[in-house]
C-alpha positions in Angstrom: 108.2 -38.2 5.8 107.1 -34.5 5.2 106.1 -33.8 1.8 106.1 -30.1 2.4 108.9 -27.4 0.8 111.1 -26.6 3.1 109.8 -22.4 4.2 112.5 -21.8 7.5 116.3 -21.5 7.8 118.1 -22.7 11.0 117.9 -18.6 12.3 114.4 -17.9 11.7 113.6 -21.7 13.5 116.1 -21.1 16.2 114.7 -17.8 17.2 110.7 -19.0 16.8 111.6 -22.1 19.3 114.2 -20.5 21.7 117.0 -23.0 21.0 120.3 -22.5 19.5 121.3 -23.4 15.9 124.0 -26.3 17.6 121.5 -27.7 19.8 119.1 -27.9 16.6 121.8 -29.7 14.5 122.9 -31.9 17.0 119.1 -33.3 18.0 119.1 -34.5 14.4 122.4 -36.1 13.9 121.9 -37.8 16.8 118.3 -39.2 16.9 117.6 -38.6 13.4 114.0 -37.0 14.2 114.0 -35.0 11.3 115.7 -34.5 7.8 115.1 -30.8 6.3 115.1 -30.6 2.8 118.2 -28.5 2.1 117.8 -25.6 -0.7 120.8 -25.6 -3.3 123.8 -23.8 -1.7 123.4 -27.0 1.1 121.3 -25.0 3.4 118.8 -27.0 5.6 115.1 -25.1 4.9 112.7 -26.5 8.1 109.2 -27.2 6.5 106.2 -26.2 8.7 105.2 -29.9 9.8 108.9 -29.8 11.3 108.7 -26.9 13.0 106.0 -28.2 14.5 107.9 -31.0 15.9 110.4 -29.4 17.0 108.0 -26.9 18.7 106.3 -30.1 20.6 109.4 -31.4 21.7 111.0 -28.2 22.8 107.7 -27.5 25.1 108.6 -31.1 26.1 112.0 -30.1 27.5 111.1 -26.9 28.9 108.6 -29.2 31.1 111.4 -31.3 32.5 111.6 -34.1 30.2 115.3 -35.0 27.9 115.1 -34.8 24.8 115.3 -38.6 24.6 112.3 -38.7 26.8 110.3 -36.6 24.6 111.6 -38.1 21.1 110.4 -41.3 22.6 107.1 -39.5 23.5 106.7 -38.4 20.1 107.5 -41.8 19.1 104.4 -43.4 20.9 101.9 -40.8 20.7 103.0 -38.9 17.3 98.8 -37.6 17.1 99.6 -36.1 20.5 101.7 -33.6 18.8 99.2 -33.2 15.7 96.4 -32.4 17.8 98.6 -30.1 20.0 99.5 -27.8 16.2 95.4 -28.2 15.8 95.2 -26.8 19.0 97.5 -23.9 18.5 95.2 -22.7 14.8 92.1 -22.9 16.9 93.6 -20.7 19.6 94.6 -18.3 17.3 91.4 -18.3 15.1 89.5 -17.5 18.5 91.8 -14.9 19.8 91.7 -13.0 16.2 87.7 -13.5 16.5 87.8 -12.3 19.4 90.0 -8.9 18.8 87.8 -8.2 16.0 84.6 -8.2 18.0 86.5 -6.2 20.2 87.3 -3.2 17.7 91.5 -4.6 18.6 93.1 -4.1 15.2 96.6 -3.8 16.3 96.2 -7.3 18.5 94.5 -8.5 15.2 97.1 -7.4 13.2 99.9 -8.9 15.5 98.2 -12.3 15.6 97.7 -12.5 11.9 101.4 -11.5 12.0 102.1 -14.7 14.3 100.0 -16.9 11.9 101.4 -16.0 8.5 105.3 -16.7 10.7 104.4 -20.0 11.4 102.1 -21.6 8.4 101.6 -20.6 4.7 99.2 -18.5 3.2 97.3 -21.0 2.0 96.8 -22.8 5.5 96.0 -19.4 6.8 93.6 -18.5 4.7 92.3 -21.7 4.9 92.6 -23.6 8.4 92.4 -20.2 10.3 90.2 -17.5 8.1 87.9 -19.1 6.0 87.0 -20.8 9.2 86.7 -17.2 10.9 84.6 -15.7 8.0 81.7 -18.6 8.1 81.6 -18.0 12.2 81.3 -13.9 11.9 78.4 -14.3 9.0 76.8 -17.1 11.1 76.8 -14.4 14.3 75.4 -11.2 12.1 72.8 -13.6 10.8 72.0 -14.5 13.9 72.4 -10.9 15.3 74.5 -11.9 17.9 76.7 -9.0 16.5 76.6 -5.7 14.8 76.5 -4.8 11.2 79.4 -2.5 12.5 81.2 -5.7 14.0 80.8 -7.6 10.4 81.9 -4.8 8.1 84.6 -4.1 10.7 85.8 -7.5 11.0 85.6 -8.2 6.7 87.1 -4.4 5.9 90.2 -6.0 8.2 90.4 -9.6 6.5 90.0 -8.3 3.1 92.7 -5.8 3.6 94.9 -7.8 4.5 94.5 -11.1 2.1 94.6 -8.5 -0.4 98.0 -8.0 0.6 98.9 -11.5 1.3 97.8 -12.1 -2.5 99.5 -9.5 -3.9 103.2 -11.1 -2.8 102.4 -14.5 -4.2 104.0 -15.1 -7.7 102.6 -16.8 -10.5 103.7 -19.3 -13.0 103.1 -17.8 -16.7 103.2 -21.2 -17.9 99.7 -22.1 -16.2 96.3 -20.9 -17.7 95.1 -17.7 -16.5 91.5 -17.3 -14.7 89.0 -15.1 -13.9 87.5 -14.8 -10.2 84.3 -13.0 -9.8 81.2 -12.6 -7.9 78.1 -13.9 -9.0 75.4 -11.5 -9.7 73.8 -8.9 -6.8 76.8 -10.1 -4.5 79.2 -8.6 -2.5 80.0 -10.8 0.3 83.3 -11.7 -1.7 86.3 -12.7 1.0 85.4 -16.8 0.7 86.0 -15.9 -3.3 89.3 -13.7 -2.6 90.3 -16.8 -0.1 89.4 -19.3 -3.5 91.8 -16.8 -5.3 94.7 -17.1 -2.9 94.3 -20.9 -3.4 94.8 -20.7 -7.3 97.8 -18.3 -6.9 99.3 -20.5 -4.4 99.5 -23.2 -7.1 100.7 -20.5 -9.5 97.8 -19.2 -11.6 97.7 -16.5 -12.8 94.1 -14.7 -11.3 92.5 -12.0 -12.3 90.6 -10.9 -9.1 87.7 -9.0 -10.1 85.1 -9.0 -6.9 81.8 -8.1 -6.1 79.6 -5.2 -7.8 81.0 -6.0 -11.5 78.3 -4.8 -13.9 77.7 -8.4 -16.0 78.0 -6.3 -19.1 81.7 -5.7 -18.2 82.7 -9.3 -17.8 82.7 -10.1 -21.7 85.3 -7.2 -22.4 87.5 -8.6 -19.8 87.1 -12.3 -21.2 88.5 -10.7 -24.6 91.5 -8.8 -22.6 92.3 -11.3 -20.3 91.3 -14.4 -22.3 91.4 -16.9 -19.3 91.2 -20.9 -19.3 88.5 -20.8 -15.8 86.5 -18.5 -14.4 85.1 -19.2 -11.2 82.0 -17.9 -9.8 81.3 -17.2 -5.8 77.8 -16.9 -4.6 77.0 -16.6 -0.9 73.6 -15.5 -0.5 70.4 -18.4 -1.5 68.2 -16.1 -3.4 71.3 -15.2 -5.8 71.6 -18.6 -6.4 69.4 -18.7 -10.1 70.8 -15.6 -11.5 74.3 -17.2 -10.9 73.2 -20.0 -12.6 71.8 -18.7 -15.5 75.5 -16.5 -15.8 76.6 -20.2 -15.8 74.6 -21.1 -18.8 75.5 -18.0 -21.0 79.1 -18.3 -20.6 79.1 -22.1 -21.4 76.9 -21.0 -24.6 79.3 -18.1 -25.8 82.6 -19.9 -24.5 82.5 -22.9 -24.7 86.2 -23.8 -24.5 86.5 -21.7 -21.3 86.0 -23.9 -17.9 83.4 -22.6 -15.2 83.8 -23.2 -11.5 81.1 -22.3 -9.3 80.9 -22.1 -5.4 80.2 -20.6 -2.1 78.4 -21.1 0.6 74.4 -20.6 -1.3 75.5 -23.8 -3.4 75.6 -26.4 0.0 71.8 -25.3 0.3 70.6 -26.1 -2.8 68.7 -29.2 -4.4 69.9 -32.2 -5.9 68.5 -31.3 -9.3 70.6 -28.7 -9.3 73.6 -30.3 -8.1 73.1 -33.0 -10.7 73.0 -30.5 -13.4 75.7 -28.7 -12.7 77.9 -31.4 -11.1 81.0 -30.8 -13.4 80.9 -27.1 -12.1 80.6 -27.9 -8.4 84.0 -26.9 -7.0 83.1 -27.7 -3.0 84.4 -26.4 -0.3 87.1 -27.9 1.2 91.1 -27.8 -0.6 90.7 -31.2 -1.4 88.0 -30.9 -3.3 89.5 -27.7 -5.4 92.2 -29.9 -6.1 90.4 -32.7 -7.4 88.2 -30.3 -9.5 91.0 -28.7 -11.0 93.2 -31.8 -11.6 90.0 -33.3 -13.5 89.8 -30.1 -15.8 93.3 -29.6 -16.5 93.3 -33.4 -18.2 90.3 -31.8 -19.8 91.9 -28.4 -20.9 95.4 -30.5 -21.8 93.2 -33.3 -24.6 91.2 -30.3 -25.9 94.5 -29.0 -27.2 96.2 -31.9 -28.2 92.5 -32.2 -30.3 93.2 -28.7 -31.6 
């Protein structure tokens, strides 16, 4: 059983798949493949791991097969259709690298448009860009592409994350938070991707960026006066004057909860990791969730103390 929201109404599925709205509702009062969630005026809303069913058995169908065939299909091999939806981010994460190297920003803009139709934000940002942005940096390091293709490619992303974020509401009953580059960095898209995460589960983010004179942070501590602020380092040799940002803001705020990542933090030794091992957000959303889950029973008996 899906334990996604339900996202699409029987239109917007009927016209992504090709099918009518009938056909739709009679495939699940009959072989009871799928139950959508239904919002409160009674209206079914599809979630994403359903469309995707229906997507696998539709393609099913158009190859010849009955619908009973292909519900019986499913029934066997239900990773066949799993690794089929893998198959279709991957595509499109190639294809959008691919018309960024190419200078293609209308075909860039369109697939985006075809990602952001079909998934959330979040898994967009995460399954298909995130993904993207480690591959371009790994190619310009490598010089298997232009400066011009990298700040090409990351003028495009940013632009339009910044947009995606912007849409997102947030929950005023959540703590706020602070994201910001660590010092001397401005590769800053894995942070704005971070910060698309935490409004996604409804904080309230203060997006500050790269090229923030440290100075300037304290006066926004006092404005904004945030539960977290999270950190984002990229580059290895940024890595100690990060750190030591780390180690004032714990001394002069205590009550406030740091988060540190990026990619300059996989790199480094275990010393450090041990030391700051409470900091440590990782990488992957699992691992943001479990951070944040542990400091928010941290955050919640600090006030109850209070």
């Amino acid at each position: 059983m899906s334990t996604q929201e339900g996202k699409y109404n029987v239109k917007a599925v009927s016209n992504m798949l090709g099918i009518q709205p009938g056909t739709l509702r009679a495939w699940e009062r009959r072989y009871q493949i799928i139950a959508p969630p239904r919002n409160e005026a009674g209206h079914r809303l599809y979630t994403e791991e359903q469309v995707q069913i229906l997507k696998w058995l539709v393609d099913k169908v158009n190859q010849g097969f009955t619908i009973s065939q292909a519900i019986s299909l499913l029934e066997q091999r239900p990773s066949e259709m799993h690794i089929q939806a893998e198959d279709h981010v991957t595509a499109l994460r190639e294809r959008l690298l691919q018309a960024l190297l190419s200078f293609e920003e209308w075909t860039a803009h369109e697939l985006l448009n075809e990602a952001f139709s079909l998934y959330t934000v979040e898994k967009v940002a995460l399954d298909i860009l995130s993904p993207l942005l480690v591959r371009i940096g790994d190619l310009w390091e490598n010089e298997k592409i232009t400066s011009a293709h990298e700040h090409f490619a990351s003028a495009f992303l940013r632009s339009r994350l910044g947009m995606a974020f912007s849409m997102i509401p947030v929950n005023r009953l959540l703590p706020k938070t602070i994201s910001v580059c660590g010092p001397n960095e401005w590769h800053e898209l894995g942070l704005l991707i971070f910060t698309l995460y935490l409004r996604r589960r409804g904080y309230e983010t203060i997006y500050l960026g790269a090229s923030i004179q440290q100075q300037d942070l304290p006066i926004v501590i006092h404005e904004v006066k945030p539960s977290y602020i999270f950190l984002s380092c990229t580059l290895h040799q940024n890595v100690r004057a990060t750190l030591q940002l780390v180690d004032q803001l714990k001394q002069t705020y205590p009550h406030i909860r740091i988060g540190i990542g990026g990619r300059a933090f996989d790199e480094v030794d275990e010393q450090i990791k041990s030391k700051y091992r409470d900091h440590l957000l990782g990488q992957s959303k699992e691992q943001w969730d479990e951070w944040l889950k542990s400091n928010e029973k941290y955050l919640s008996k600090r006030e109850k103390t209070m």
